[in-house]
N, C-alpha and C positions, 0 to 999 in steps of 0.2 A: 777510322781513328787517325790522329794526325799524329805526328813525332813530336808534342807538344813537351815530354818530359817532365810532366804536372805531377807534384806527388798528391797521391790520393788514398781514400782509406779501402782497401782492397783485402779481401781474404787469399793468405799467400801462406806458401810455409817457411817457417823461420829455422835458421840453422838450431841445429838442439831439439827440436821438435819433432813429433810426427804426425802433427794434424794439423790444420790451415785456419788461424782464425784474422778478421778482421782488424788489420796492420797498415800505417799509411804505408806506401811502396810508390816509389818511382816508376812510373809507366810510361813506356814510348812504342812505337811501332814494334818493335820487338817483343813487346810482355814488360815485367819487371825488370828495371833496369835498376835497381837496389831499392834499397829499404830507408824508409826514416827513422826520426828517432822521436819517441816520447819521451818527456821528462816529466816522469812517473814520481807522483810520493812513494814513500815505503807504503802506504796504509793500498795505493794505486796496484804496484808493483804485486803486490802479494793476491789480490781479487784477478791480475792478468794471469798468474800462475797458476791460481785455482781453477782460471776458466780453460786455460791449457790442460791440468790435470783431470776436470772433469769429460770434456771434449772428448780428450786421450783414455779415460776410461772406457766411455760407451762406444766409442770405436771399438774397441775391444773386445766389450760385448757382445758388438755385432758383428765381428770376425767370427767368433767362436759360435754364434747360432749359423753362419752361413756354411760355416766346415760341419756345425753337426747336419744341416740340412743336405749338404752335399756326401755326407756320407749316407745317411740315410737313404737317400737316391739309389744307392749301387747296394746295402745292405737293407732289404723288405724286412727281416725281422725283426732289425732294431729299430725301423722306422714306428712299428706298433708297441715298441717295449718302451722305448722311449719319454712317452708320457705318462709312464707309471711310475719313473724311477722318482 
């Protein structure tokens, strides 16, 4: 890749965030070298937050099935209790 400094639409994470979705970003030899800006309608703005929020849910999700998997690992008993509950 070159130090061309092209901004491009990139999955990145945004400050305020905690999950990474598809954002233009300033890219150069380094990674991201900032962020652009869209100029979003309101109607825009609120579908990008939804998709932030829904993103940020099932992460979540998937945190909390890989901590019950991982407990499950180390407790045998609950591993078989588990899918009764």
């Amino acid at each position: 890749m070159n130090d061309s400094h092209e901004e491009l639409p990139v999955s990145t994470f945004r400050e305020g965030h905690e999950v990474a979705l598809s954002y233009p970003a300033v890219i150069g030899r380094d990674g991201v070298l900032g962020h652009g800006h869209l100029h979003l309608t309101d109607e825009e703005e609120t579908k990008l937050t939804g998709s932030y929020d829904f993103v940020t849910e099932r992460y979540h999700l998937l945190l909390e099935k890989i901590e019950i998997m991982n407990f499950n690992k180390t407790n045998p008993v609950v591993k078989y209790t588990v899918g009764f509950v």
